[in-house]
N, C-alpha and C positions, 0 to 999 in steps of 0.2 A: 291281209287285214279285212274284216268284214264290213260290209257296208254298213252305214244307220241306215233302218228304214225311215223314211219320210215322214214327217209327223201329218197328219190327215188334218182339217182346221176343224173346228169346233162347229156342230151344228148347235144350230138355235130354234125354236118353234115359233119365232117372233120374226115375219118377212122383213119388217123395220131395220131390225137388230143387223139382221143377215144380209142387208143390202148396205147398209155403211159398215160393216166388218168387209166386205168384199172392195168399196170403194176407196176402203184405206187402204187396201192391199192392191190394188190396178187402178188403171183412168178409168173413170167412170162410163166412157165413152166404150170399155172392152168389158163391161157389166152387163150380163143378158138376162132374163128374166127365168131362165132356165137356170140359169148359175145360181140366182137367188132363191130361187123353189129347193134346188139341192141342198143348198146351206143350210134352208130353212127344214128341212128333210119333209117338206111340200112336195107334193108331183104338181108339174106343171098349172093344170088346170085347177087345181084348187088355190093354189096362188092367185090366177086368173079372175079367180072369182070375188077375190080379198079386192086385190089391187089390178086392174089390168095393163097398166103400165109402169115403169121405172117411177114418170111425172107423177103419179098417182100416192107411188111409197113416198117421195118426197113429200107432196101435201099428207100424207100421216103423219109423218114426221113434226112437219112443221103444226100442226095441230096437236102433238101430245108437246113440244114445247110447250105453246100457249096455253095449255092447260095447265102445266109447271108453274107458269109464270103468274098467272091467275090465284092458282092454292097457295103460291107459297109469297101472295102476298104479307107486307109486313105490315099491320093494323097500325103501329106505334110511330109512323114515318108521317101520317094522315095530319098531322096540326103542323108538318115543316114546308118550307119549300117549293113551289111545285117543281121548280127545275132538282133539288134535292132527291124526290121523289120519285123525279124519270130517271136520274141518274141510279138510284137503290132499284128501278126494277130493270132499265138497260144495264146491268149489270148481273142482277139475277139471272137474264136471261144468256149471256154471255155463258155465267158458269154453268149452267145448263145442255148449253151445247160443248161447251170443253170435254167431255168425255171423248166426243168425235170430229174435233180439230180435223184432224188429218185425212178422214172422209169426205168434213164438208169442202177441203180445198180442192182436194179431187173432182167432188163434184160441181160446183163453183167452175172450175174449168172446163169442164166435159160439157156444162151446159149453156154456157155462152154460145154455142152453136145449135141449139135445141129449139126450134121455134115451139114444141109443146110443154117443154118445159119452162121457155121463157113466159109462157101462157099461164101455165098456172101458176107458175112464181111469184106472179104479180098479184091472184087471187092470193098467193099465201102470204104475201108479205100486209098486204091489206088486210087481213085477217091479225097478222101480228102487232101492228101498228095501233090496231082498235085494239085490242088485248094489253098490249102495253100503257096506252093511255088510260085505259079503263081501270086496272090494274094502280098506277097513280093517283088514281079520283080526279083525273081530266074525261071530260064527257068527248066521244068520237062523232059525236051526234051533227048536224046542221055545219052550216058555214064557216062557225068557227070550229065546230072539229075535223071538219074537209083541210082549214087551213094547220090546224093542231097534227094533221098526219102526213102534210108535205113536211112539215117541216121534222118534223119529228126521224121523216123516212131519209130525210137529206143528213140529220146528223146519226140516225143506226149505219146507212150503209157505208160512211166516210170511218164511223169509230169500228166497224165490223172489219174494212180493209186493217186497219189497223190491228185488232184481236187477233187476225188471221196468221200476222207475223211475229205476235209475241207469244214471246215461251216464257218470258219472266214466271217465276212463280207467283209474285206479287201482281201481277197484270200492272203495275205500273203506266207503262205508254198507253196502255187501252183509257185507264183511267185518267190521265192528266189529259188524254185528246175528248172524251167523255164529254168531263167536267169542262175545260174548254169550249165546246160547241158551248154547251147548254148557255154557258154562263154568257157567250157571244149573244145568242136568242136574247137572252131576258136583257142585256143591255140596250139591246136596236128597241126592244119592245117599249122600256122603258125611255128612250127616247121618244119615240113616237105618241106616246103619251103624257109625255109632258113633265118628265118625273118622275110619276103614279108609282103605287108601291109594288115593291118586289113580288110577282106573284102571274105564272104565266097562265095558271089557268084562267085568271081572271082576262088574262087578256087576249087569248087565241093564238099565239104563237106558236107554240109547241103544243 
């Protein structure tokens, strides 16, 4: 009986593309910059010159998100909410990256041991963070938006562990742990104020 030849994987002209198609297929950790130039049917050093490192494609990445997340704001969400509003764009953002689930887990693990990735990571999630509140019509700006983006950072990466393990098609868990955070914020907040009406951007929490 004859062999099948091997199916060769799909090149892509996009080093982005080509590097989370490769991290969904191996650990992240066995992804070399060479492998991703070939995917991308890049030579080497023109890759190099895109991106010089793995760290680098991942802030792409994480930058054409925030740019998703930005344009496909929703104008008609602006008179609800503000915890309403984080939850419609943490969400946005979610399905965003669901095309590459099973990349970003790879990578997520590969890079827990990265001190340059862990480097930029932090530049890229602060990048996210002000994108996403901005994105709601929460200002990222001053005191209160230093505090609006801990807090904010504390309930994306507890609801992200969570995204990470649902395959529901309804995202269901993602959502009811979501909606929970938020809804946690605007109760303490409205505590501490006395009350005061439902509205976190008024009042720098989230």
């Amino acid at each position: 009986m004859a062999k099948r030849a091997k199916k060769k994987p799909t090149t892509t002209s996009d080093p982005i593309d080509a590097a989370l198609a490769l991290a969904a297929e191996m650990p992240w950790r066995a992804v070399t910059l060479e492998a991703i130039a070939s995917r991308a049917g890049l030579t080497l050093a023109a890759l190099f010159e895109l991106y010089p490192s793995k760290a680098a494609l991942l802030a792409g990445f994480s930058r054409r998100i925030d740019t998703h997340v930005l344009a496909s704001r929703d104008e008609a969400m602006i008179d609800h909410p503000a915890h309403e509003r984080l939850f419609d764009v943490v969400m946005r953002r979610f399905d965003a990256l669901a095309p590459h689930k099973e990349a970003l887990r790879s990578i997520l693990r590969g890079a827990a041991l990265d001190a340059e990735a862990g480097l930029v990571g932090a530049c890229a999630m602060h990048r996210a963070l002000v994108a996403m509140l901005e994105a709601a019509g929460l200002s990222s700006s001053g005191l209160r938006g230093a505090l609006r983006r801990k807090g904010l950072a504390l309930v994306y990466l507890d609801t992200l562990r969570v995204w990470l393990n649902d395959d529901s098609p309804d995202m269901a868990r993602t959502m009811k742990a979501l909606d929970g955070h938020l809804r946690r914020i605007d109760r303490v907040i409205r505590l501490v104020r006395g009350g005061g009406r439902d509205d976190v951007a008024s009042s720098g929490g989230a």
